[in-house]
FIDRENDREN-822878 format. One record per residue: residue number from 1; chain; residue in three letters; y, z, x of N, C-alpha, C in turn. Coordinates in steps of 0.05 Angstrom, whole numbers, plus 32768, in hexadecimal, padded with zeros to 4 digits. Atoms other than C-alpha are relative to their C-alpha. Layout:
NUM  A  ALA  Y  Z  X  Y  Z  X  Y  Z  X
...
END
This chain:
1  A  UNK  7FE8  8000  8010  8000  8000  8000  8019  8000  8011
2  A  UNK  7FE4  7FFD  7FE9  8038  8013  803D  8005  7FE3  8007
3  A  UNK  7FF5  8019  7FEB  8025  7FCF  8061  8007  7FEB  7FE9
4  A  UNK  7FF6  800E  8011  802C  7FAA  801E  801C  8003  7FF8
5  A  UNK  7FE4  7FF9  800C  806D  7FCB  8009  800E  7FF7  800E
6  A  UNK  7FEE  8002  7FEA  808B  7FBE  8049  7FFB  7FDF  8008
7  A  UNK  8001  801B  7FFC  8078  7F6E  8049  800E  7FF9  7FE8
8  A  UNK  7FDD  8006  8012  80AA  7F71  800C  801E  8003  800B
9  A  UNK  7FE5  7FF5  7FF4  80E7  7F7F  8034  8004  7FDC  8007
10  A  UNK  8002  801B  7FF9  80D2  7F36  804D  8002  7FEC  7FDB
11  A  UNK  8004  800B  801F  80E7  7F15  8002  8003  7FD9  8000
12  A  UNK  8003  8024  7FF3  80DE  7EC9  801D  7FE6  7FFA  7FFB
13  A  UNK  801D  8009  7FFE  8096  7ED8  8016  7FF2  8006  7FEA
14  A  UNK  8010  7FFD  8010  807E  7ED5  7FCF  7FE6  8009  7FF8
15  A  UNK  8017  7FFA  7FFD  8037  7EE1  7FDD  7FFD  801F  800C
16  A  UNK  7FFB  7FEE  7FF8  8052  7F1D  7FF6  8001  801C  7FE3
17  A  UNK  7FFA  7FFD  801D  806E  7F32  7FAE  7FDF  7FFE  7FED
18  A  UNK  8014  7FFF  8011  8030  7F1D  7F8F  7FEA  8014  8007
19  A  UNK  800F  7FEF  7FF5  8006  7F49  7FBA  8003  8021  7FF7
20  A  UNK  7FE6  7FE2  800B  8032  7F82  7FA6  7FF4  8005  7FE3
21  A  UNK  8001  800E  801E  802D  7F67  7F61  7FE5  8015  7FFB
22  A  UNK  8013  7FFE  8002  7FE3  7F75  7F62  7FF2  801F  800B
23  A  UNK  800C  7FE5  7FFE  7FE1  7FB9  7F80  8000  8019  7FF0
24  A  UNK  7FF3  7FE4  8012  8012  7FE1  7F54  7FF1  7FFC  7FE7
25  A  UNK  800C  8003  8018  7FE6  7FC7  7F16  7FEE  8024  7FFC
26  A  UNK  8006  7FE3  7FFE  7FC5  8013  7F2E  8017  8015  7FFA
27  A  UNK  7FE5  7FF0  7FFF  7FF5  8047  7F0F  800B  8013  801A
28  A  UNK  7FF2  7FF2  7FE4  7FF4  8070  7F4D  800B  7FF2  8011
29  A  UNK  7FF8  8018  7FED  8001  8033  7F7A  8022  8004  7FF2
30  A  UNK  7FED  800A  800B  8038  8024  7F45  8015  801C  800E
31  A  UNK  7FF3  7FD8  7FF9  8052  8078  7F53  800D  7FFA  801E
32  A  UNK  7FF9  7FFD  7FDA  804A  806A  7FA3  8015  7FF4  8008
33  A  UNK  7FFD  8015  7FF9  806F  802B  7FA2  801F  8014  8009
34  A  UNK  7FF1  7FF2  7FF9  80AE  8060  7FA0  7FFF  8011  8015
35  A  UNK  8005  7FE8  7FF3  8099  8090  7FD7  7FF9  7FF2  8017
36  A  UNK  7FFE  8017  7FE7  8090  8054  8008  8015  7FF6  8003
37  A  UNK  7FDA  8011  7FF2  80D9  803D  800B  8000  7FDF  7FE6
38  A  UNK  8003  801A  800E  80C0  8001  7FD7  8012  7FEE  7FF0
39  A  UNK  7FF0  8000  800D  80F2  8006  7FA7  801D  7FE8  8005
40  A  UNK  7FE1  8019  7FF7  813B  7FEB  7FC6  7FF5  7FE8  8005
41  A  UNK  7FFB  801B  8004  811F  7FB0  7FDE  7FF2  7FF0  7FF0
42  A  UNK  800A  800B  8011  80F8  7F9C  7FA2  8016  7FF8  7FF2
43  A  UNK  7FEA  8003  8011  813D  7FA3  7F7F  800E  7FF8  800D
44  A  UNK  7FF1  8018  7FF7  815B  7F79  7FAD  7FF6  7FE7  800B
45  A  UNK  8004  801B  7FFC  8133  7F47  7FAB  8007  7FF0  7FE1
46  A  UNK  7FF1  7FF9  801E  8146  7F4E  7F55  8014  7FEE  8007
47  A  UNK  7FDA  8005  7FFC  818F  7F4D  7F6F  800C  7FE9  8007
48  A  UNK  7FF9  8014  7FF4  818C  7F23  7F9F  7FF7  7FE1  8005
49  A  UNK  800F  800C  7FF8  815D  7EF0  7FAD  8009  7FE3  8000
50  A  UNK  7FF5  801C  800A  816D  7EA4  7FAB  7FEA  7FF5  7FF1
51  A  UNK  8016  8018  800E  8126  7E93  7F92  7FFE  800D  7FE6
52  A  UNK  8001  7FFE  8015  811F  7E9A  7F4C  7FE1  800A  7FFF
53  A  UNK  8019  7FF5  8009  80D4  7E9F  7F4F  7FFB  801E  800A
54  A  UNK  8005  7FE8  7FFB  80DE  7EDE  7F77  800B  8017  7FF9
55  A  UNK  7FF0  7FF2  800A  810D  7EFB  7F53  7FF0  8007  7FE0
56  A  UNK  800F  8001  801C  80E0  7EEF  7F13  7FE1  8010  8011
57  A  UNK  800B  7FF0  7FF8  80AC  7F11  7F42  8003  801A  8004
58  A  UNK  7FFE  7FE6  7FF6  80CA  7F4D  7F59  8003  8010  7FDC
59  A  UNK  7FF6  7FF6  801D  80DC  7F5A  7F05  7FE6  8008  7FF4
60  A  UNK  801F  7FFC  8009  8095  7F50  7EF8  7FF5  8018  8008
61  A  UNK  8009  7FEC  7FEE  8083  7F85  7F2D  800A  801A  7FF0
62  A  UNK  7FFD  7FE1  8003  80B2  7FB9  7F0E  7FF9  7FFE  7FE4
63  A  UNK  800C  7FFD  8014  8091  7FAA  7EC6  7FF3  8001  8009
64  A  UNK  801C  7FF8  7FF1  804D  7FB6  7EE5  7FFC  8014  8007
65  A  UNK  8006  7FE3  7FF5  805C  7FF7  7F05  800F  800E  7FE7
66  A  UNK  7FF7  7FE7  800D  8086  8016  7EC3  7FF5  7FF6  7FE8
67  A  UNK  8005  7FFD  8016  805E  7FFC  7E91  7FE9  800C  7FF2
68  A  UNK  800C  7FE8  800C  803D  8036  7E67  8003  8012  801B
69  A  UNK  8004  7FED  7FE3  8051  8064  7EAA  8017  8007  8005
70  A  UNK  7FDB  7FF1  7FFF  8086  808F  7E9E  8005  8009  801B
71  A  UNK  7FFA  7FFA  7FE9  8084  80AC  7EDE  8015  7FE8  800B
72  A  UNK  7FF6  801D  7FF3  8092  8062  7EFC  801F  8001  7FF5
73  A  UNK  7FED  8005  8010  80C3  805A  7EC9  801B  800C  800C
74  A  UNK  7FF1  7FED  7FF0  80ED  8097  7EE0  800D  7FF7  801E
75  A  UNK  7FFB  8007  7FE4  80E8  807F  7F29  8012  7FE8  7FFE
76  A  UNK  7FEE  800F  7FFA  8105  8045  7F1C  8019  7FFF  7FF2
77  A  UNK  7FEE  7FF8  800D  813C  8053  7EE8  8013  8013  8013
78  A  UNK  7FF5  7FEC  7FF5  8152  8089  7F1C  800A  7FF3  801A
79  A  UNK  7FFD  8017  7FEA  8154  804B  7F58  8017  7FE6  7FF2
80  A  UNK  7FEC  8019  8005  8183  801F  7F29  7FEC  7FEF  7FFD
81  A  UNK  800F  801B  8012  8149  7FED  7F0D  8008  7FF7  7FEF
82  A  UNK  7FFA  8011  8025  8165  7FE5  7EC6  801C  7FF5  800C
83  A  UNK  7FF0  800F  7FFA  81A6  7FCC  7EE2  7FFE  7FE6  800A
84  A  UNK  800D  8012  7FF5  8186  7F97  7F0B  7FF0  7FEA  7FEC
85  A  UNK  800D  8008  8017  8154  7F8A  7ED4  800C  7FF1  7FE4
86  A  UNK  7FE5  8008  8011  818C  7F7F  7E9C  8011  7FEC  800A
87  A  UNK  7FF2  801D  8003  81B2  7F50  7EBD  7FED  7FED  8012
88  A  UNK  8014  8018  7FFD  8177  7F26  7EDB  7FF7  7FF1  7FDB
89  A  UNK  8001  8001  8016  8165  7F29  7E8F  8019  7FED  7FF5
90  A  UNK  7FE7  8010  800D  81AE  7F12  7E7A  800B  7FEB  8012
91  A  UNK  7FE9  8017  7FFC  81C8  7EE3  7EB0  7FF1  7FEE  8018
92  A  UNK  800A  8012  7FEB  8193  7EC4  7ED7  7FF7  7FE5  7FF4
93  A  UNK  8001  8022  8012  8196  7E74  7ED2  7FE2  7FF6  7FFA
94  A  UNK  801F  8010  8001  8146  7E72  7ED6  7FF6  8010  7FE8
95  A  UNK  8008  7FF8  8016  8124  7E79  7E98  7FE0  8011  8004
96  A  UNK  8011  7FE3  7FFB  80E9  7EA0  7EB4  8009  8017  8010
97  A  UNK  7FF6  7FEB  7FEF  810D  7EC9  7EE4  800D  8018  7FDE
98  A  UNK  7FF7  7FED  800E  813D  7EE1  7EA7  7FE4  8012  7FDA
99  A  UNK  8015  7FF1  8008  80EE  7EE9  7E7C  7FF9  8016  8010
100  A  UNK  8009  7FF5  7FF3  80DB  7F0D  7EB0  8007  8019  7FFF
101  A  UNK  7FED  7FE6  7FFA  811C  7F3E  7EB6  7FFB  800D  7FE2
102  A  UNK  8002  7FF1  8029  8114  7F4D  7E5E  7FE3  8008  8005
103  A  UNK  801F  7FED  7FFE  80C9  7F5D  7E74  8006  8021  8003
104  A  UNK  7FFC  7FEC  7FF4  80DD  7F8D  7EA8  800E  8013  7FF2
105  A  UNK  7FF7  7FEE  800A  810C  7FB3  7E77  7FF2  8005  7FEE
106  A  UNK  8014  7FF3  8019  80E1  7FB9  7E3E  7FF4  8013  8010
107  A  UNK  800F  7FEE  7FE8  80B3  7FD7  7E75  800C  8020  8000
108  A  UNK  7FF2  7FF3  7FEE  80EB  8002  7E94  7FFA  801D  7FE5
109  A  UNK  7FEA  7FEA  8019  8102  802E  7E4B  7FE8  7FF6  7FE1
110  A  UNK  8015  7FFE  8018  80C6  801B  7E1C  7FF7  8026  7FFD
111  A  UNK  8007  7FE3  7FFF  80B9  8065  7E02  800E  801F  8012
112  A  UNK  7FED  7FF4  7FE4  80EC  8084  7E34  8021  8001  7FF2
113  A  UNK  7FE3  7FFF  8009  812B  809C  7E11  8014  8002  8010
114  A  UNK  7FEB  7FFF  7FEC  8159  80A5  7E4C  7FFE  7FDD  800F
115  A  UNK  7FF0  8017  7FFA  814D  805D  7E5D  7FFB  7FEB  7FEB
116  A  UNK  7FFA  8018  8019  8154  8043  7E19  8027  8001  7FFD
117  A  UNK  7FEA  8002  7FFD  8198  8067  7E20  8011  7FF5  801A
118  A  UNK  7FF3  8011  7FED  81A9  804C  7E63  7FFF  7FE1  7FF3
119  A  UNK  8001  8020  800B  8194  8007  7E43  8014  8004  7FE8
120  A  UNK  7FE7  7FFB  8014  81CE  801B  7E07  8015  7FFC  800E
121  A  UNK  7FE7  8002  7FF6  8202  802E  7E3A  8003  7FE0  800B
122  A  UNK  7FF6  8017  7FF4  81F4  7FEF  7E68  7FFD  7FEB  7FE8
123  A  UNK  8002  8016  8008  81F7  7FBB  7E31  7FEB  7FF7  7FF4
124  A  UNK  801E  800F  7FFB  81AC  7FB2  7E28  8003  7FF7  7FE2
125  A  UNK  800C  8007  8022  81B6  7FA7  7DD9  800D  7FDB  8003
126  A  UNK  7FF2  8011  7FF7  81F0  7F73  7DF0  7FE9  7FE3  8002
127  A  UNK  8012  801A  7FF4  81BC  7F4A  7E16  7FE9  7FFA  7FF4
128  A  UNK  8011  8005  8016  8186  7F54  7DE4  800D  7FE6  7FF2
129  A  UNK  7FF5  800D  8008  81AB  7F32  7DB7  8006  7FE0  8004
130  A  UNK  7FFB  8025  7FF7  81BD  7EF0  7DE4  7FE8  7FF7  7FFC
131  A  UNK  8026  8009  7FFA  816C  7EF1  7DF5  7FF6  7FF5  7FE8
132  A  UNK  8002  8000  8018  8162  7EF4  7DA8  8003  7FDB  7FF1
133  A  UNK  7FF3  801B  7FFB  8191  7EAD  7DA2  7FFD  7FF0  8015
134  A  UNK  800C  8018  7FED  8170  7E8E  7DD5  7FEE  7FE4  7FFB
135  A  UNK  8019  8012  8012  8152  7E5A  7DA7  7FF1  7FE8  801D
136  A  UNK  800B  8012  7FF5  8147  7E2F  7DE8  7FE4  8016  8016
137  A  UNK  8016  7FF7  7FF7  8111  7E5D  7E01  7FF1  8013  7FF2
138  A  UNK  800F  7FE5  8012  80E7  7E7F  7DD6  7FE7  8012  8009
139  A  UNK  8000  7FE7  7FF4  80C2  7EA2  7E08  8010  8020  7FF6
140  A  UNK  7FE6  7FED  8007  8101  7ECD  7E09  8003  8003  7FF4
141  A  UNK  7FF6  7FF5  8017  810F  7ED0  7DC8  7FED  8014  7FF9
142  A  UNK  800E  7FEF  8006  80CF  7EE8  7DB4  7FFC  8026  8013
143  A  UNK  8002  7FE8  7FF4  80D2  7F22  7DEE  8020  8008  7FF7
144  A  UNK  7FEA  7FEA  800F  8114  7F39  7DD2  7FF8  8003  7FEB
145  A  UNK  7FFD  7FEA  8020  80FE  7F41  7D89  7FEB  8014  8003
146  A  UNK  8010  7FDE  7FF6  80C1  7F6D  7DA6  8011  8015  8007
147  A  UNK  7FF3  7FE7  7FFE  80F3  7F97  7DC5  800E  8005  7FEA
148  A  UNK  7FE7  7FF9  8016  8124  7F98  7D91  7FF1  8008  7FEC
149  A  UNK  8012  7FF4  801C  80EA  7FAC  7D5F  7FF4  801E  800F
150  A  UNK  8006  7FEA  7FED  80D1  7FE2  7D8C  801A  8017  7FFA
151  A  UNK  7FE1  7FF4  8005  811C  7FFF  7D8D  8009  8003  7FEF
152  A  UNK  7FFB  7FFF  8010  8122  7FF6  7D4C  7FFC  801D  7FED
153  A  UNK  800F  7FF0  8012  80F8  8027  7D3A  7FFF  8023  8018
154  A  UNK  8004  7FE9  7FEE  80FF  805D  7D7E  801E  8012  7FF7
155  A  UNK  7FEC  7FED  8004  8144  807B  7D69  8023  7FEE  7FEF
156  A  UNK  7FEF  800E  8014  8177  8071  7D30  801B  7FF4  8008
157  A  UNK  7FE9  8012  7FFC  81AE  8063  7D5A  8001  7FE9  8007
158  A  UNK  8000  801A  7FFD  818D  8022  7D73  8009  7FF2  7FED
159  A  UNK  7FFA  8004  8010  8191  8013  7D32  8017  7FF8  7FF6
160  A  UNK  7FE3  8004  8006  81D9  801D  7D27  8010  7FE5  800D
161  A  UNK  7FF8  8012  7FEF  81E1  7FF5  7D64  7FF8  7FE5  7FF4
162  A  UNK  800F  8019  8007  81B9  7FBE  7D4B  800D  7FEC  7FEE
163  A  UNK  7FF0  8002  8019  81DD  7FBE  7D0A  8023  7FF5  8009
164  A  UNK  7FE7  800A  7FFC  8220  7FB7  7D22  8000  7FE2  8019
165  A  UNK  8000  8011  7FEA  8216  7F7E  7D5B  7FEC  7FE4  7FEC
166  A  UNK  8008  801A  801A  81EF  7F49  7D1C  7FE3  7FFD  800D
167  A  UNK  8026  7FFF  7FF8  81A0  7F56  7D36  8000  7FF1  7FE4
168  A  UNK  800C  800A  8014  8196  7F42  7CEB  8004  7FE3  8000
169  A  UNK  7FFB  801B  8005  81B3  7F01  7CE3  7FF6  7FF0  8021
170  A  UNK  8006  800E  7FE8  819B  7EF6  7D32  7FDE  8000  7FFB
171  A  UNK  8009  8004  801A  815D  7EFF  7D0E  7FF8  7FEB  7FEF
172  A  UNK  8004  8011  801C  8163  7ED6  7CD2  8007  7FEC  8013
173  A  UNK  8005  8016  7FF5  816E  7E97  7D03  7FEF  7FFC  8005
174  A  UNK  8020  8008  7FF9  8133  7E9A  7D23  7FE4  8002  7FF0
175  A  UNK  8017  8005  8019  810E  7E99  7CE7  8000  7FDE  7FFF
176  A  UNK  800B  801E  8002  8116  7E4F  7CE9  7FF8  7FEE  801B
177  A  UNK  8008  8007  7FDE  80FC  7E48  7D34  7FE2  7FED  7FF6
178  A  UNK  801B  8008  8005  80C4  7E1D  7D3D  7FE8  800A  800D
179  A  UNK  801E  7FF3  7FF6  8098  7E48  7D61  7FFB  801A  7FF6
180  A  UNK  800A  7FEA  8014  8073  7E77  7D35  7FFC  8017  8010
181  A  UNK  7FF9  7FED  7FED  8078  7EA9  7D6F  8015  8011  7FFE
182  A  UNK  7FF1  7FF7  800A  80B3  7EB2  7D67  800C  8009  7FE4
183  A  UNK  800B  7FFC  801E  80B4  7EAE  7D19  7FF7  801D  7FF5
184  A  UNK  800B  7FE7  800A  8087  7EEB  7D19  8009  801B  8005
185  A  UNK  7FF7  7FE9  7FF4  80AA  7F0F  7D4B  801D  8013  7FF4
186  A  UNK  7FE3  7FF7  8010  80EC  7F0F  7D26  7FFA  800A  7FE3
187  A  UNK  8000  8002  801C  80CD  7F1D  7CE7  7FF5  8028  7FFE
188  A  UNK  800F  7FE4  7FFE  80AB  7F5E  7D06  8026  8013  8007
189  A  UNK  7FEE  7FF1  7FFC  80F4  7F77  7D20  800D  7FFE  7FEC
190  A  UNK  7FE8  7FF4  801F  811D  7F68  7CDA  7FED  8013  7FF0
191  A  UNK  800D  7FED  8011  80E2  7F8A  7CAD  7FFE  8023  800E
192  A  UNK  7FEF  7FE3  7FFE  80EF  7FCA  7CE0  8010  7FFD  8002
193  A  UNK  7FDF  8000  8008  8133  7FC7  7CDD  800C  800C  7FEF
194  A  UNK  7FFE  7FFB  8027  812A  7FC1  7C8C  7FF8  8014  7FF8
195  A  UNK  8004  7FEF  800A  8105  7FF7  7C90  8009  8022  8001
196  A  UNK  7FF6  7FE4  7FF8  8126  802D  7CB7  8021  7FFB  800B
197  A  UNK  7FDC  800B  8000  8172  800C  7CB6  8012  8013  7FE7
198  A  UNK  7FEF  7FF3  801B  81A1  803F  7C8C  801E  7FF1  7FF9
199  A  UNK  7FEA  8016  8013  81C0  8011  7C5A  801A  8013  7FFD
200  A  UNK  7FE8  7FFB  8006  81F8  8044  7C49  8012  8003  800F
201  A  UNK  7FED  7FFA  7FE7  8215  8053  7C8A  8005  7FDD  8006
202  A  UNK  7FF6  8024  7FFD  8211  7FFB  7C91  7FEF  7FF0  7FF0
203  A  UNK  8009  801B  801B  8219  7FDB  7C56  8001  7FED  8003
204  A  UNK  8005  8019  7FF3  8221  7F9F  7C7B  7FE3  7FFA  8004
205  A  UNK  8021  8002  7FFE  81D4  7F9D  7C8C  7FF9  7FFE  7FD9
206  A  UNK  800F  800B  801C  81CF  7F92  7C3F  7FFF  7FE8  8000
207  A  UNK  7FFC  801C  7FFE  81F3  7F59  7C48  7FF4  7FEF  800D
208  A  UNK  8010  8009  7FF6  81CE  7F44  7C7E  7FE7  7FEF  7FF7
209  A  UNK  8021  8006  800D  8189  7F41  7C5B  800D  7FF0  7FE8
210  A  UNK  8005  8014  8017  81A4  7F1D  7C24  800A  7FE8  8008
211  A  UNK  7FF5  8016  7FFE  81C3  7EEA  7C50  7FF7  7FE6  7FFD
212  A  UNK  8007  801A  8010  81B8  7EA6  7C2F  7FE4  7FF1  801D
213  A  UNK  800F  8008  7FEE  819E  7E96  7C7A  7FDF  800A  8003
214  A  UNK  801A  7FFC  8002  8169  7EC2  7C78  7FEE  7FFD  7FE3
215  A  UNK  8017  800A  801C  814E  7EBC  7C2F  7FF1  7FE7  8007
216  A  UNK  8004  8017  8005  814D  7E79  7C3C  7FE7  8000  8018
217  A  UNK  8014  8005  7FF0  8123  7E7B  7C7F  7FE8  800F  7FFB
218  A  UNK  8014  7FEA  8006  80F4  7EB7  7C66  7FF2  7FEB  7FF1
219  A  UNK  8010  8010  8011  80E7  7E83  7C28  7FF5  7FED  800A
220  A  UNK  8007  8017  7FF8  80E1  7E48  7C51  7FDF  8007  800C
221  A  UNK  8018  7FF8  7FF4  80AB  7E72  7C7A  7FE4  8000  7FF2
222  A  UNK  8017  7FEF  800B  807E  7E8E  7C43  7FF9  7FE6  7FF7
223  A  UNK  800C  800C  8011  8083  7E49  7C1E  7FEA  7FE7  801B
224  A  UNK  8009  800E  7FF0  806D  7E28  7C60  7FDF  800A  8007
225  A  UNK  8015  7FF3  7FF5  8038  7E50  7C6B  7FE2  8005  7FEB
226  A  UNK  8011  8009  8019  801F  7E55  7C24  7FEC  7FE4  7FFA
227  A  UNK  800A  8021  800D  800E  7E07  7C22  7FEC  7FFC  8016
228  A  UNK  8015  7FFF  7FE6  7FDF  7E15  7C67  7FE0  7FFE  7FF2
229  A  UNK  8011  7FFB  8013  7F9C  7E01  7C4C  7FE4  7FFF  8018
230  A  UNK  8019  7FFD  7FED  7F6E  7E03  7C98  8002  801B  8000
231  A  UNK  8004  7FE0  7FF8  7F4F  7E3F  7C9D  800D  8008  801D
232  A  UNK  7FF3  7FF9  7FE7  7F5D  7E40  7CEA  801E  8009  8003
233  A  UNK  7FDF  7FF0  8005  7FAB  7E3C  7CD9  800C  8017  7FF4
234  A  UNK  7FF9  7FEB  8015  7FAC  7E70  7CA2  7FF6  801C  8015
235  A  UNK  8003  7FE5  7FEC  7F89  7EA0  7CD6  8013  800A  8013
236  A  UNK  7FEB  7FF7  7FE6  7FBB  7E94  7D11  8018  8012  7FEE
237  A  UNK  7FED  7FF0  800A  7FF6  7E9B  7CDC  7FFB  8013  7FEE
238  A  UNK  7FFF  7FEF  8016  7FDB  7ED3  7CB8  800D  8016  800A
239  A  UNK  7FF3  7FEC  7FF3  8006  7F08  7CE3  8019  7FFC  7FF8
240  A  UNK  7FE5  800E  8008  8047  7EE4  7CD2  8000  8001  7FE0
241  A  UNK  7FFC  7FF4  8020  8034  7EE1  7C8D  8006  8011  7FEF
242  A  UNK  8012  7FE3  8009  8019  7F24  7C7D  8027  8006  8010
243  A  UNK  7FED  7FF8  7FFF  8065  7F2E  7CA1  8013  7FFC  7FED
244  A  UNK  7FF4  800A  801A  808A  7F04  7C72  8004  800A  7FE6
245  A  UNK  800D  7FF7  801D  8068  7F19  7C33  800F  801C  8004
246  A  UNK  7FF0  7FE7  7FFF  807D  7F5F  7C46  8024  8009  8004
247  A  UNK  7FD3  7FFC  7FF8  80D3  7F56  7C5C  7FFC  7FF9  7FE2
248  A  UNK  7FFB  800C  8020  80CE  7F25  7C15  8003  801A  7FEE
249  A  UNK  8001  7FE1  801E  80B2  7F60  7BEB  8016  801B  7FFF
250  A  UNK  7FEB  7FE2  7FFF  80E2  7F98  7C09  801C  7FF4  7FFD
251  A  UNK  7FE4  800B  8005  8120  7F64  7C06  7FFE  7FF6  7FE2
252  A  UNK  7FFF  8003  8020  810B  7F5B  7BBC  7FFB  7FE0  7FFE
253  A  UNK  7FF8  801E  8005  8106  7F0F  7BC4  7FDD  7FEE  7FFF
254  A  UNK  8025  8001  8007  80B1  7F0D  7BBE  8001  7FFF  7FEC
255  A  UNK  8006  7FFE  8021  808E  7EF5  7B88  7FE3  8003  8009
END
């Protein structure tokens, strides 16, 4: 583990990264990777790097070591990861590098309330949000409405947050995506939303759900899906459905 960690400092050498990659998959490895010096220059290869694939490597690495591993988590939240992480996420021109960086934070503050609130202070709903409207990669989209459904449901102020910045109507667009991936994913973050969103404190979120945009994509969904008559298709989309059928019935617009 030392002589690996320390052939990261060398970040020219990908195979270096992947090696890495492959050790921390052991939660203690993932623990050590801090207590060897590992850390800084993993996050500057994040920061810095010119290659995109290694920058979409080193992101990978710190989802690997903090995911389900609070310990990890800690270590790196306390080294400055989620800053690094967040704007690889929001402003890197490569479309797997910036998958990579929305990995790494889900990772970072999945289950971890101090770095769901560092992800509040720095922005993280902000950049949710763009990830969300990324109709040209739906990769990304679909890994923001996981988190954003996740969050939805860990503490009411996400919520609030959510509510005021238009999650719903960001949302109700990607109901007319063409990849049922996405489709399902957005359908899982408005139905929590709908279900633990307090309408009186934002009555706007009424408005939301009734916005003409989403009726219309919810209907377009169910009636698309209704007319599916291979069994094979009706199996894949029965998760999306079985989502559908459920937002319809609680937004009153099921029959």
């Amino acid at each position: 583990m030392r002589a690996c960690c320390g052939t990261l400092i060398l970040p020219s050498l990908p195979g270096s990264a992947e090696e890495l990659k492959d050790h921390v998959e052991d939660i203690d490895q993932a623990c050590d990777l801090s207590k060897v010096g590992g850390l800084p220059p993993l996050l500057s290869t994040i920061r810095g790097s010119p290659h995109a694939r290694l920058r979409a490597l080193a992101a990978d690495i710190v989802a690997t070591c903090c995911q389900n591993n609070p310990k990890a988590q800690q270590q790196f939240l306390d080294a400055g990861a989620l800053d690094a992480v967040l704007l690889l996420a929001r402003d890197d021109a490569d479309p797997t590098a910036r998958l990579k960086g929305l990995f790494a934070t889900s990772a970072l503050i999945r289950q971890n309330p101090a770095g769901q609130k560092a992800f509040r202070l720095g922005d993280g709903f902000g950049m949710l949000k763009r990830a969300m409207c990324d109709d040209m990669e739906p990769k990304i989209q679909r890994r923001a409405f996981i988190l954003a459904k996740h969050l939805a449901t860990s503490h009411d102020m996400h919520l609030d947050t959510m509510a005021q910045l238009g999650y719903i109507r960001a949302g109700a667009s990607a109901l007319a995506s063409r990849s049922s991936d996405v489709r399902e994913a957005s359908l899982g973050m408005l139905l929590d939303i709908a279900r633990h969103v307090n309408f009186e404190r934002f009555p706007t979120a009424v408005d939301d759900f009734r916005h003409p945009m989403l009726v219309a994509g919810l209907g377009a969904i169910r009636t698309t899906l209704a007319k599916q008559t291979d069994e094979g298709e009706r199996d894949a989309s029965a998760d999306e459905r079985e989502l559908a059928d459920q937002l319809a019935a609680m937004l009153g617009t099921g029959k």
